[in-house]
N, CA, C and O atoms as a Maestro MAE file, in Angstrom:
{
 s_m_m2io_version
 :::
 2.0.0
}

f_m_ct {
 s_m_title
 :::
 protein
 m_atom[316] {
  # First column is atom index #
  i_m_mmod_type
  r_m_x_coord
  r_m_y_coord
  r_m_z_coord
  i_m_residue_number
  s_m_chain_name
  s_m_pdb_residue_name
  s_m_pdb_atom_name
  i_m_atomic_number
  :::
  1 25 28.710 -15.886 0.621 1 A "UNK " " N  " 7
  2 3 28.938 -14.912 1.677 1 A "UNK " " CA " 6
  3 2 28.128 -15.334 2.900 1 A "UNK " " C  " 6
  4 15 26.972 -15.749 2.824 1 A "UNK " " O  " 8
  5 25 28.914 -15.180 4.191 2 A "UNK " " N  " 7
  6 3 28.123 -15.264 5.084 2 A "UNK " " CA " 6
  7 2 27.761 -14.134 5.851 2 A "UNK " " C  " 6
  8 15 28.535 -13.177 5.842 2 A "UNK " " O  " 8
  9 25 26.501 -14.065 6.653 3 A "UNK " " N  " 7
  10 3 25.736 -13.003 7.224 3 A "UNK " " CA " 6
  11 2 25.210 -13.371 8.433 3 A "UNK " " C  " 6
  12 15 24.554 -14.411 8.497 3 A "UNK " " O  " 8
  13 25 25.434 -12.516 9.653 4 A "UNK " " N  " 7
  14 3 24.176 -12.704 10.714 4 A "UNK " " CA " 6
  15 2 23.060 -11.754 10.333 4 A "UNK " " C  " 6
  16 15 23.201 -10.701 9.710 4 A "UNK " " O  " 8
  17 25 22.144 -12.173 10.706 5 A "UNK " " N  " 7
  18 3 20.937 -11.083 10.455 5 A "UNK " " CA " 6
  19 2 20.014 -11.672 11.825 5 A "UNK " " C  " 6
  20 15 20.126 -12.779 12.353 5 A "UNK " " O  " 8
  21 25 19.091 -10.569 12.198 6 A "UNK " " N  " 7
  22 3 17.779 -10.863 13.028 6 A "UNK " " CA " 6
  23 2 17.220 -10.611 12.273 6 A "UNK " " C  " 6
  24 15 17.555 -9.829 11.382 6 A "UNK " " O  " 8
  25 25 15.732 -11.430 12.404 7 A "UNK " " N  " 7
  26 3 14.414 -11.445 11.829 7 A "UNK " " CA " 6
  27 2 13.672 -11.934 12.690 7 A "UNK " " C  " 6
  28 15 13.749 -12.897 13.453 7 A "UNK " " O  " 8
  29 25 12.528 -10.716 12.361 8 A "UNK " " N  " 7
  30 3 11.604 -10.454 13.120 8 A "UNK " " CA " 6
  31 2 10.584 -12.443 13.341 8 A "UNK " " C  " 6
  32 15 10.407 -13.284 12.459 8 A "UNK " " O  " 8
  33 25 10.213 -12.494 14.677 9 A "UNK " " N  " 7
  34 3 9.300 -13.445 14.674 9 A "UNK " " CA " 6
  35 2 8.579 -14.194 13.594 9 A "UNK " " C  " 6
  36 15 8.779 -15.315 13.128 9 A "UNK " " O  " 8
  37 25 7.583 -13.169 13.288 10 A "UNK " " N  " 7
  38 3 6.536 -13.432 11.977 10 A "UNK " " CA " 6
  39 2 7.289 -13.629 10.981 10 A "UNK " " C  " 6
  40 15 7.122 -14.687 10.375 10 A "UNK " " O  " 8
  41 25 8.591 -12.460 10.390 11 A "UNK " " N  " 7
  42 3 8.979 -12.703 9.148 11 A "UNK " " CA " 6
  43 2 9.620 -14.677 9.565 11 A "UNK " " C  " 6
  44 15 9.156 -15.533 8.812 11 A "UNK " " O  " 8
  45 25 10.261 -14.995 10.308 12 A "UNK " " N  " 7
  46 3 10.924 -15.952 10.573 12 A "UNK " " CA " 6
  47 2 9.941 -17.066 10.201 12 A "UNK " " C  " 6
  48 15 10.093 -17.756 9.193 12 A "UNK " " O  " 8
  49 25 8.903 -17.213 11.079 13 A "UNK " " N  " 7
  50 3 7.846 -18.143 10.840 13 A "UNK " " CA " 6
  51 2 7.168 -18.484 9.268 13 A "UNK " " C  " 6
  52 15 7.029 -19.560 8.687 13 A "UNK " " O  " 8
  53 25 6.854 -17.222 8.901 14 A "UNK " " N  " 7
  54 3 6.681 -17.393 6.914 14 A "UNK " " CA " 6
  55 2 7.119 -17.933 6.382 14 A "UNK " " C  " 6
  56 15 6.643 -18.629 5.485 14 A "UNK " " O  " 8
  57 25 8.869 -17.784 6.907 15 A "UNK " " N  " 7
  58 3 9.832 -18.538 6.126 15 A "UNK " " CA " 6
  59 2 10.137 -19.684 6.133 15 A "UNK " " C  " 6
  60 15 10.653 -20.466 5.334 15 A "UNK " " O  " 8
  61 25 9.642 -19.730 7.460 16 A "UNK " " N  " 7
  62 3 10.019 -21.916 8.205 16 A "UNK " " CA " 6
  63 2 8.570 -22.232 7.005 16 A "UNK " " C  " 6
  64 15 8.736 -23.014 6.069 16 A "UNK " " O  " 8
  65 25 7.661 -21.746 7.149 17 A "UNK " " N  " 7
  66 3 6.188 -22.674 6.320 17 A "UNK " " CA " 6
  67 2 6.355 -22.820 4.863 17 A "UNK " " C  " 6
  68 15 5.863 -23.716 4.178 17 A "UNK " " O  " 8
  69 25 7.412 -21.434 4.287 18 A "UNK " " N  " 7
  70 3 7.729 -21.898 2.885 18 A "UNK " " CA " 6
  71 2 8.359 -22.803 2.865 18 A "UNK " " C  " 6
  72 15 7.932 -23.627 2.057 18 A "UNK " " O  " 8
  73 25 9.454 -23.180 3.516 19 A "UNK " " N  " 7
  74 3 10.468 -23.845 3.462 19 A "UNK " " CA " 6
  75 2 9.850 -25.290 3.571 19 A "UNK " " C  " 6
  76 15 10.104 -26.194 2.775 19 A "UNK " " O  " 8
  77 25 8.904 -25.408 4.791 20 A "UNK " " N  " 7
  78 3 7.989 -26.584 4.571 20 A "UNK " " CA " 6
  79 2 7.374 -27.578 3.439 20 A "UNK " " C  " 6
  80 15 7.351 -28.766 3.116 20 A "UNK " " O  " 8
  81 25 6.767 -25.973 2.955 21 A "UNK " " N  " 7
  82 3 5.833 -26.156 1.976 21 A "UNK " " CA " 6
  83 2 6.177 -26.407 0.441 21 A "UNK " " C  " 6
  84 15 5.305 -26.733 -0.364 21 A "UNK " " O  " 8
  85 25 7.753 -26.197 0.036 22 A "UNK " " N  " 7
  86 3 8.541 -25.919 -0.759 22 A "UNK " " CA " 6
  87 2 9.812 -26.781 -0.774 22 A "UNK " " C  " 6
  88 15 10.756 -26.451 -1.492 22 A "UNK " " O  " 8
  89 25 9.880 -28.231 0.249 23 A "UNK " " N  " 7
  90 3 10.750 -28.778 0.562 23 A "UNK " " CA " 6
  91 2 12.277 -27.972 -0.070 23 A "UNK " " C  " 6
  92 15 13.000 -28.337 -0.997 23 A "UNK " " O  " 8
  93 25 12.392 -26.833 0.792 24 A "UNK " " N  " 7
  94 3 13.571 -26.596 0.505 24 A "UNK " " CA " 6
  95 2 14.048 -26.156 1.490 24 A "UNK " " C  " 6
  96 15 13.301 -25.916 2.439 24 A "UNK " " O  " 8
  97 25 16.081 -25.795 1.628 25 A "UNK " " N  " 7
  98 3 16.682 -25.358 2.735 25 A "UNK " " CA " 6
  99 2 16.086 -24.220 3.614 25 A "UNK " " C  " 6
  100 15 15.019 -23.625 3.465 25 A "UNK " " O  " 8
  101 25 16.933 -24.084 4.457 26 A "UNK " " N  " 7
  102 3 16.426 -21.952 4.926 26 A "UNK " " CA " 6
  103 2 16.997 -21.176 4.005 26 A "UNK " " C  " 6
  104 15 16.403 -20.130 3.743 26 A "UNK " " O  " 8
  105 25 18.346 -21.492 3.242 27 A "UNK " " N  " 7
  106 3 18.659 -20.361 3.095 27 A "UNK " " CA " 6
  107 2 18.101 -20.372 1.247 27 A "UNK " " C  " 6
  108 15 18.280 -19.454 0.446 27 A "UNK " " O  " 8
  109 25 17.578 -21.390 1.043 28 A "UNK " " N  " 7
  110 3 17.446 -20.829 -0.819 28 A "UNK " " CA " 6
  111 2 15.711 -20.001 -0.545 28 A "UNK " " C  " 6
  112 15 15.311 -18.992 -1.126 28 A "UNK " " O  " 8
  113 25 14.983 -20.789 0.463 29 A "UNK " " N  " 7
  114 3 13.736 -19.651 0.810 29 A "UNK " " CA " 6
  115 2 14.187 -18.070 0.961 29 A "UNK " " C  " 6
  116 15 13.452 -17.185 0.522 29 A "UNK " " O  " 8
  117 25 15.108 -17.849 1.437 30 A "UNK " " N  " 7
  118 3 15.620 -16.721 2.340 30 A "UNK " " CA " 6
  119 2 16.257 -15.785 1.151 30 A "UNK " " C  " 6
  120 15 16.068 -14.580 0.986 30 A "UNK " " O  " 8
  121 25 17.303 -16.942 0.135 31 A "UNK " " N  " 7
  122 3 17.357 -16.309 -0.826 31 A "UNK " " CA " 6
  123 2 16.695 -15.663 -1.993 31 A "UNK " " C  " 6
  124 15 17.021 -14.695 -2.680 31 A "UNK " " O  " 8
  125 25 15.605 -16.522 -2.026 32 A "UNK " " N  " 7
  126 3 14.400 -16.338 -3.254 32 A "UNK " " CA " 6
  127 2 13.964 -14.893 -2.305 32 A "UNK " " C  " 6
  128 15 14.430 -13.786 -2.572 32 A "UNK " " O  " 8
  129 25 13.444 -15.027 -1.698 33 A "UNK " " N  " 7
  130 3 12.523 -13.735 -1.037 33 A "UNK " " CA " 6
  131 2 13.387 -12.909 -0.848 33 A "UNK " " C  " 6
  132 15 12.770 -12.222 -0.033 33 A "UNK " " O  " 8
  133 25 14.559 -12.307 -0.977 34 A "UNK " " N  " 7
  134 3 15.060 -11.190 -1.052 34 A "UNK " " CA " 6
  135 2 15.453 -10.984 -2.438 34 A "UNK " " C  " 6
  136 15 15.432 -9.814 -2.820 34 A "UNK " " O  " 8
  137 25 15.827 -11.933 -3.321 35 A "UNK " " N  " 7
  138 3 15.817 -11.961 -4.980 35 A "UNK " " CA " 6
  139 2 14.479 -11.125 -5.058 35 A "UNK " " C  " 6
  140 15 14.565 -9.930 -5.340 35 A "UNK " " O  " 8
  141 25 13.843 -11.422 -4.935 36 A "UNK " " N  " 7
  142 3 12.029 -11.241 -5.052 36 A "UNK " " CA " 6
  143 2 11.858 -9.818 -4.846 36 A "UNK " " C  " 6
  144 15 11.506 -8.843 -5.509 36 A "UNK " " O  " 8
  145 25 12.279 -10.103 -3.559 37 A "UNK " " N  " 7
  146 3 11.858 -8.101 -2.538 37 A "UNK " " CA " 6
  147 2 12.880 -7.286 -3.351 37 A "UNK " " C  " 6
  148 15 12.667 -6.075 -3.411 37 A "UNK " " O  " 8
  149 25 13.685 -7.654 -3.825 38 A "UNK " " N  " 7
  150 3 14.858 -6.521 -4.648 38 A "UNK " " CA " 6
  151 2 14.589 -6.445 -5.816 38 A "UNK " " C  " 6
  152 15 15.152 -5.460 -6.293 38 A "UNK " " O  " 8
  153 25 13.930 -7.055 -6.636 39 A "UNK " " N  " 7
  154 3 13.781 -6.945 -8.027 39 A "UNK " " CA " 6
  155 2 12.316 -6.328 -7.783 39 A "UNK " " C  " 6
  156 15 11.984 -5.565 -8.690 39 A "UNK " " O  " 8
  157 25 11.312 -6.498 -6.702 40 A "UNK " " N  " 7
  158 3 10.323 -5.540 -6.564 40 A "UNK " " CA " 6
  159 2 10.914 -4.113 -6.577 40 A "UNK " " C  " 6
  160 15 10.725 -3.259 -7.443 40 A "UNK " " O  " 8
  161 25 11.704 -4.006 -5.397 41 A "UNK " " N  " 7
  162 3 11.593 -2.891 -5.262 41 A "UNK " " CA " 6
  163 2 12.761 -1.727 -6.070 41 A "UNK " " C  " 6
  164 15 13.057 -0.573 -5.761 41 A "UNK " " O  " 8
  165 25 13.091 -2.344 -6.863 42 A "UNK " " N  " 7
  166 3 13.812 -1.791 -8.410 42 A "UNK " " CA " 6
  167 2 13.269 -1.171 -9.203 42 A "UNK " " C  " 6
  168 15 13.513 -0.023 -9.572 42 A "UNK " " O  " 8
  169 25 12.048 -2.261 -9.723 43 A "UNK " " N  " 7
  170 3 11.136 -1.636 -10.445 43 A "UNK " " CA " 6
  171 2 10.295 -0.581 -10.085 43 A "UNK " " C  " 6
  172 15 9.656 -0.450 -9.041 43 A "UNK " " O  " 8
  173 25 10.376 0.338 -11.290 44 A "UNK " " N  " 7
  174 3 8.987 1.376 -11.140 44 A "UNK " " CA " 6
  175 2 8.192 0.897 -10.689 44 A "UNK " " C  " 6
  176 15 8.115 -0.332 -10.702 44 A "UNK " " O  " 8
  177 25 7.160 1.774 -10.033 45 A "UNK " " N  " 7
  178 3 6.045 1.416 -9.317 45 A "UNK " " CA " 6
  179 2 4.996 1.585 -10.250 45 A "UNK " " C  " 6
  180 15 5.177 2.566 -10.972 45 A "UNK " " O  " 8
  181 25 3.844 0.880 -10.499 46 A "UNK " " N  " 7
  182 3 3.614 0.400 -11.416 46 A "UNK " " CA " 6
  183 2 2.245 1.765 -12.237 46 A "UNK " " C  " 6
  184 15 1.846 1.958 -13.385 46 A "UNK " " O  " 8
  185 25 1.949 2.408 -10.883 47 A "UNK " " N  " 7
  186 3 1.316 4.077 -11.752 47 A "UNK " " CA " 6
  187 2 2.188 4.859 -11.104 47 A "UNK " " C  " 6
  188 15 2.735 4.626 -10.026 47 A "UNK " " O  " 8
  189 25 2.347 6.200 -12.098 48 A "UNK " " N  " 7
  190 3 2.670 7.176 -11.186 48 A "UNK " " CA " 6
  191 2 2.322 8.036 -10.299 48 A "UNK " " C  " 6
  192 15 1.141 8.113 -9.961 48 A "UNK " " O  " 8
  193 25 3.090 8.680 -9.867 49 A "UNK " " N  " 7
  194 3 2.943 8.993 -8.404 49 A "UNK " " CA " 6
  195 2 1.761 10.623 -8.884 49 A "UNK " " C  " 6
  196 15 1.633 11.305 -9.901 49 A "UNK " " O  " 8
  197 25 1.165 10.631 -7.577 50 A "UNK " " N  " 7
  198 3 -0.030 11.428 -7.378 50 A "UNK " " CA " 6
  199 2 0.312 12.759 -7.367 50 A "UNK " " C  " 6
  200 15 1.123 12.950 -6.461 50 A "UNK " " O  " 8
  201 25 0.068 13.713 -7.943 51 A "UNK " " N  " 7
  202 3 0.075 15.186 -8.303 51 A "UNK " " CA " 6
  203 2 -0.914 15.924 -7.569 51 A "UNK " " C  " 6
  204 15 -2.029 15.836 -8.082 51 A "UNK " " O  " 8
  205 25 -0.854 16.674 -6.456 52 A "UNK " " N  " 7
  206 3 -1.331 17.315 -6.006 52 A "UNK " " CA " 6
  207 2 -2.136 18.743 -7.196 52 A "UNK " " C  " 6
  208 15 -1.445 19.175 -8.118 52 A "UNK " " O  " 8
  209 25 -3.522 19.269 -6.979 53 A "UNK " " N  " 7
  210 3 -3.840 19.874 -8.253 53 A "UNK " " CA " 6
  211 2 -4.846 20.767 -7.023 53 A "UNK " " C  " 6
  212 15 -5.500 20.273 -6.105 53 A "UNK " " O  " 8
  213 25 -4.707 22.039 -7.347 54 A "UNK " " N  " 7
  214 3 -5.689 22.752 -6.110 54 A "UNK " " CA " 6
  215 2 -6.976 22.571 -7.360 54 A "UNK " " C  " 6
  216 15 -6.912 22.466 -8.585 54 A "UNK " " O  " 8
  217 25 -8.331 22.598 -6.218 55 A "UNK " " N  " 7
  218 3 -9.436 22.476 -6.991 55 A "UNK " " CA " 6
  219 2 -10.295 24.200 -6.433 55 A "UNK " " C  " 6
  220 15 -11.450 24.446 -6.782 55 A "UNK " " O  " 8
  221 25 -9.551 25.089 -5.653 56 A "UNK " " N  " 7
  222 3 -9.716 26.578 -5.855 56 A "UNK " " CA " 6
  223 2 -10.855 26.517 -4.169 56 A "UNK " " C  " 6
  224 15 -11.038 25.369 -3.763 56 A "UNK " " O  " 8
  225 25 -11.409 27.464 -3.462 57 A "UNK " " N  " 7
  226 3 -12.072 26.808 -2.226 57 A "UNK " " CA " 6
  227 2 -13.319 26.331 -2.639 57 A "UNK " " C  " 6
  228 15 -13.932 26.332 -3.706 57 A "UNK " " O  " 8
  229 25 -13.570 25.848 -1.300 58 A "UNK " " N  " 7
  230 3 -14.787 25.159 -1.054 58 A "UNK " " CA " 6
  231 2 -16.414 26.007 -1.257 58 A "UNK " " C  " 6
  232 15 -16.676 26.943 -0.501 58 A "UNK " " O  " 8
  233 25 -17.228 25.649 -2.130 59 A "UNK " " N  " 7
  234 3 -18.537 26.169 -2.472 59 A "UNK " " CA " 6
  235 2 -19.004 26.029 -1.180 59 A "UNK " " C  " 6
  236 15 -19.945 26.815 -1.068 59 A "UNK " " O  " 8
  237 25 -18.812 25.375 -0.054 60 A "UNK " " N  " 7
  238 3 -19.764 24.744 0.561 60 A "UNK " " CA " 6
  239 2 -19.533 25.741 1.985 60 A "UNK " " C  " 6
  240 15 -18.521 25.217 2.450 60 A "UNK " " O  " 8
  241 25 -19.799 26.564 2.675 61 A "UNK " " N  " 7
  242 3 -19.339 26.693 4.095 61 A "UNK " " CA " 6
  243 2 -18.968 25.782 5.320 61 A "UNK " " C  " 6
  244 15 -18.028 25.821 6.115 61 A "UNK " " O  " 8
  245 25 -20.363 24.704 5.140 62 A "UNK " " N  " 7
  246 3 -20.409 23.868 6.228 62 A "UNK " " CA " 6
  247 2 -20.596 22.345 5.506 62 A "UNK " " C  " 6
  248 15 -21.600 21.814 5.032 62 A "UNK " " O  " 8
  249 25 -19.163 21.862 5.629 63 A "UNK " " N  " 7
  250 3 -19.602 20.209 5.098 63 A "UNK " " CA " 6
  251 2 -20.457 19.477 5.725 63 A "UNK " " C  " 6
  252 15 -20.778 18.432 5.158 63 A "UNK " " O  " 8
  253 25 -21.209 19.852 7.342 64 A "UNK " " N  " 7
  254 3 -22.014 19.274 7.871 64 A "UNK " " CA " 6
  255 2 -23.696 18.962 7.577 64 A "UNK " " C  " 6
  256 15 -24.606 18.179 7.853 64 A "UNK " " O  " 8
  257 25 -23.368 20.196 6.803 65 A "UNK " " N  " 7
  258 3 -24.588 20.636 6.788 65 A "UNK " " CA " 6
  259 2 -25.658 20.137 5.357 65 A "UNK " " C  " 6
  260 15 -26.084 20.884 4.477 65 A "UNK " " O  " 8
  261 25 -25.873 18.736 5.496 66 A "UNK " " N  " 7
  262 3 -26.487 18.421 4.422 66 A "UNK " " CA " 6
  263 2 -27.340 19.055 3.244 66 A "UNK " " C  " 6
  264 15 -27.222 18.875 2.032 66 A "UNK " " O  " 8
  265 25 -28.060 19.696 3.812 67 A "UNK " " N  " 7
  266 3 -29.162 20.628 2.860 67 A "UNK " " CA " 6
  267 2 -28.591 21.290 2.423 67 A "UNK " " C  " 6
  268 15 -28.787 21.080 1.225 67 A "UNK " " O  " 8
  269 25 -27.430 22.623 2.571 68 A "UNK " " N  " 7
  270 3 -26.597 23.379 2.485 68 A "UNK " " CA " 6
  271 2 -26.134 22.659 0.694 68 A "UNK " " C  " 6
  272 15 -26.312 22.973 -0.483 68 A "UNK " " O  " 8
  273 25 -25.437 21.504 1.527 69 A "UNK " " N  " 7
  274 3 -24.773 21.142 0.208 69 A "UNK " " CA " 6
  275 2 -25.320 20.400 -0.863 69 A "UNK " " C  " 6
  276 15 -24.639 20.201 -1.869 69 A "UNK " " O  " 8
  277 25 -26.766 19.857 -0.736 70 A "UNK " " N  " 7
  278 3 -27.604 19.298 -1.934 70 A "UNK " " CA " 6
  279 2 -27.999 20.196 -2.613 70 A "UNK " " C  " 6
  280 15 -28.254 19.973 -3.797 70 A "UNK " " O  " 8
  281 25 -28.219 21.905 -1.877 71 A "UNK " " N  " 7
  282 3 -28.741 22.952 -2.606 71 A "UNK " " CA " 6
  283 2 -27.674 23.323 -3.277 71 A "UNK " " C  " 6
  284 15 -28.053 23.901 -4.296 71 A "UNK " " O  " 8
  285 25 -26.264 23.269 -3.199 72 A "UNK " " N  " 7
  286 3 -25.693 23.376 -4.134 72 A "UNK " " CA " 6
  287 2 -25.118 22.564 -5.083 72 A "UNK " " C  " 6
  288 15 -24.451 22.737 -6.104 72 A "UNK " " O  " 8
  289 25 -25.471 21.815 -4.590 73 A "UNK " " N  " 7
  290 3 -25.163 20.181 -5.708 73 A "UNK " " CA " 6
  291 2 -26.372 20.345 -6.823 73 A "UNK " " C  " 6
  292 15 -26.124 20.428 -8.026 73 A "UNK " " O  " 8
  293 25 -27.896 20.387 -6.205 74 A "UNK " " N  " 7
  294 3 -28.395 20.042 -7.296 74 A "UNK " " CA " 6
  295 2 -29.973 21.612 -7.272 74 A "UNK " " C  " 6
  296 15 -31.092 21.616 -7.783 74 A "UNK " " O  " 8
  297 25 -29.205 22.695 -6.404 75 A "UNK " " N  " 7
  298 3 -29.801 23.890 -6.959 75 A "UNK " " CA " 6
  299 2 -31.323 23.526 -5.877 75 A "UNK " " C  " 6
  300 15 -31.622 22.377 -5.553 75 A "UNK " " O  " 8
  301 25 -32.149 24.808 -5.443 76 A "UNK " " N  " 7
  302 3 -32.504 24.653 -4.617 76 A "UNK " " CA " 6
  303 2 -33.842 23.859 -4.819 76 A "UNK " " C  " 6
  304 15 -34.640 23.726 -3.891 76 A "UNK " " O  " 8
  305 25 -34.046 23.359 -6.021 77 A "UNK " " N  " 7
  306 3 -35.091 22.307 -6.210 77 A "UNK " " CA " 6
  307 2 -35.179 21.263 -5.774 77 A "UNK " " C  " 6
  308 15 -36.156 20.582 -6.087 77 A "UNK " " O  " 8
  309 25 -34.049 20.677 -4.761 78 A "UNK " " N  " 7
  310 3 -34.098 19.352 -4.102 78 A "UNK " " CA " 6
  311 2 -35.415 19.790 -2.942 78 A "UNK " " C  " 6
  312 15 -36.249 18.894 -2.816 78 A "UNK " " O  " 8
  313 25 -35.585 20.649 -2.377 79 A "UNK " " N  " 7
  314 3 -36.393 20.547 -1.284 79 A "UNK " " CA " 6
  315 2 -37.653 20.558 -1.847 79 A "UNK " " C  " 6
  316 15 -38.650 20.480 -1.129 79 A "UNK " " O  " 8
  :::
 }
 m_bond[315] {
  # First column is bond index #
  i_m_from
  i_m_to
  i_m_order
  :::
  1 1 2 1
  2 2 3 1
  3 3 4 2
  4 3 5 1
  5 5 6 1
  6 6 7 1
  7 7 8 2
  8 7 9 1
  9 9 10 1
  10 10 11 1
  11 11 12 2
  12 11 13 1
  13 13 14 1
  14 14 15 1
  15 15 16 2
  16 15 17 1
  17 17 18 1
  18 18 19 1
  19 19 20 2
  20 19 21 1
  21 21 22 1
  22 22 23 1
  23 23 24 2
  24 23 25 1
  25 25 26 1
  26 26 27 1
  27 27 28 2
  28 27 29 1
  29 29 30 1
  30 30 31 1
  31 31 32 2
  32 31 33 1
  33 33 34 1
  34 34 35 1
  35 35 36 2
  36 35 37 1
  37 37 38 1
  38 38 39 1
  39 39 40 2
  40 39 41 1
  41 41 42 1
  42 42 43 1
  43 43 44 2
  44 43 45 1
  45 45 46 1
  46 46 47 1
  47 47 48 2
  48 47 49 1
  49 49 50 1
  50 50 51 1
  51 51 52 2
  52 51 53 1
  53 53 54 1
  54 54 55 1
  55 55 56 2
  56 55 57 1
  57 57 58 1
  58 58 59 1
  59 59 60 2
  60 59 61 1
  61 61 62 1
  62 62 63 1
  63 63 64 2
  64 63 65 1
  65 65 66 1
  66 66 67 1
  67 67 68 2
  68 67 69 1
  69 69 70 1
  70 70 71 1
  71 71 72 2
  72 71 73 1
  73 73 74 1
  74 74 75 1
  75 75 76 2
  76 75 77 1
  77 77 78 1
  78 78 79 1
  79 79 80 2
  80 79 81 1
  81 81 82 1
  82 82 83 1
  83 83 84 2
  84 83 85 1
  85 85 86 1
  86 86 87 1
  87 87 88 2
  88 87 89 1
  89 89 90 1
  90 90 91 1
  91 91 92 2
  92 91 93 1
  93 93 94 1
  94 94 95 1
  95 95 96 2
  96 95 97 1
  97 97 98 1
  98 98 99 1
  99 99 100 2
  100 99 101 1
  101 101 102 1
  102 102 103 1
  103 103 104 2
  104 103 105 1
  105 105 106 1
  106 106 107 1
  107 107 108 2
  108 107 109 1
  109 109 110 1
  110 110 111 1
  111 111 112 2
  112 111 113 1
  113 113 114 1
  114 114 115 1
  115 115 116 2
  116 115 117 1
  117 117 118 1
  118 118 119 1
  119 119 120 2
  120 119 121 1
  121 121 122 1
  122 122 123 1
  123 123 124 2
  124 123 125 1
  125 125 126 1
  126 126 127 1
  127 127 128 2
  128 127 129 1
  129 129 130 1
  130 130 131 1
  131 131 132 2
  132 131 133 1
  133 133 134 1
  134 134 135 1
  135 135 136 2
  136 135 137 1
  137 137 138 1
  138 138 139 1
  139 139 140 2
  140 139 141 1
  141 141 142 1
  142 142 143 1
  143 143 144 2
  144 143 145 1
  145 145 146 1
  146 146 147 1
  147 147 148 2
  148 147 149 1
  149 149 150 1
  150 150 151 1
  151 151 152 2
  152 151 153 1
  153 153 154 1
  154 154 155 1
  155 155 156 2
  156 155 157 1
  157 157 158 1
  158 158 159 1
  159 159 160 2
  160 159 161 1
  161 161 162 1
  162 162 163 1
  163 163 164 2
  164 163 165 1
  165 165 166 1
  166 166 167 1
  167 167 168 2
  168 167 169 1
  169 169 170 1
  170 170 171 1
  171 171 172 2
  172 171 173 1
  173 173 174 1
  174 174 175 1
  175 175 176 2
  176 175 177 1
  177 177 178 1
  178 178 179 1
  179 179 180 2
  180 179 181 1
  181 181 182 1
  182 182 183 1
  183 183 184 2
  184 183 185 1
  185 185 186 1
  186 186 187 1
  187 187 188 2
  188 187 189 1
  189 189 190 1
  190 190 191 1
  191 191 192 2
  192 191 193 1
  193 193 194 1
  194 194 195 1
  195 195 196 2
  196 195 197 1
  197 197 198 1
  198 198 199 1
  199 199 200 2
  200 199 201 1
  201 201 202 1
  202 202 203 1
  203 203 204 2
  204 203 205 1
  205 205 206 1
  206 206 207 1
  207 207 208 2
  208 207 209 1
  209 209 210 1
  210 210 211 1
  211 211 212 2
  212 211 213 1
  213 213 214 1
  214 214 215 1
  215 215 216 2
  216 215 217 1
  217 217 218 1
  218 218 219 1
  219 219 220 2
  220 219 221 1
  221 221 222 1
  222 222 223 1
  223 223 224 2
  224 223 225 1
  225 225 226 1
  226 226 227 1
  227 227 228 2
  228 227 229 1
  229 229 230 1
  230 230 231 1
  231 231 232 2
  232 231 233 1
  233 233 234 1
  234 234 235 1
  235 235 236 2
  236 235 237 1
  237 237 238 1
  238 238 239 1
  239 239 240 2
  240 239 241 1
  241 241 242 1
  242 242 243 1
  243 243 244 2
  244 243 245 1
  245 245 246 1
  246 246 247 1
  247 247 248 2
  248 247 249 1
  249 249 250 1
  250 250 251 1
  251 251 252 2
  252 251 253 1
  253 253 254 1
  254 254 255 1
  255 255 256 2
  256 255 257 1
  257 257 258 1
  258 258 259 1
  259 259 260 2
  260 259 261 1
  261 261 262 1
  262 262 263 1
  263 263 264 2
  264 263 265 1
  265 265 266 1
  266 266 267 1
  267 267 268 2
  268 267 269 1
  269 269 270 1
  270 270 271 1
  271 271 272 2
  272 271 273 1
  273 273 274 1
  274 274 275 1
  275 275 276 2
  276 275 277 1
  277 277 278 1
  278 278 279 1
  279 279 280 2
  280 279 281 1
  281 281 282 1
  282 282 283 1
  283 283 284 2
  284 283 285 1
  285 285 286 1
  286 286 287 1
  287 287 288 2
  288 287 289 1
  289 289 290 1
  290 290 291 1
  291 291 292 2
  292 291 293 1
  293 293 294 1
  294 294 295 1
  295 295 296 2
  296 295 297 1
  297 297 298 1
  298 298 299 1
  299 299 300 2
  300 299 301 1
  301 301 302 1
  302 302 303 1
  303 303 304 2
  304 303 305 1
  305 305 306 1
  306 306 307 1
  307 307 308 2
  308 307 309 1
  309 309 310 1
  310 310 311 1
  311 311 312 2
  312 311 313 1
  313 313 314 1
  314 314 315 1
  315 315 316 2
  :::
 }
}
C-alpha cells in the first residue's frame, strides 16, 4: 500500500539515523516503528490504572505551618 504522510522534523531525523545505523531502507525503519508503536500500544499497560480513594480531611489547618504539623505528626513532644 501506498501512503503520503508528514512527519514531524525530529520524528523524521530518528528515522534517517536508524536507517543509518541499521543499514536499512526508509521504509522497513518506518515499518518496524509503527509494527513496534502498535503492538505497544495494544497491549495492556503494564499496572493498572490509579483509583482515586478519599483519605477523609486534612488534620492539619495550615500545610505551611511546620510546627503545626510535626505536633501532629509526632505529638507535642517534638518541641
Amino acid at each position: 500500500m501506498t501512503t503520503t504522510i508528514s512527519l514531524e522534523d525530529e520524528l523524521a531525523q530518528k528515522l534517517d539515523r536508524l536507517r543509518q545505523e541499521r543499514a536499512l531502507s526508509f521504509d522497513e525503519v518506518l515499518n518496524q516503528a509503527i509494527r513496534e508503536g502498535l503492538a505497544r500500544l495494544e497491549s495492556p499497560p503494564p499496572y493498572p490504572p490509579t483509583v482515586p480513594v478519599s483519605l477523609g480531611e486534612c488534620l492539619i489547618q495550615d500545610l505551611d505551618d511546620v510546627s503545626e504539623a510535626l505536633a501532629v505528626a509526632e505529638g507535642e513532644d517534638f518541641r
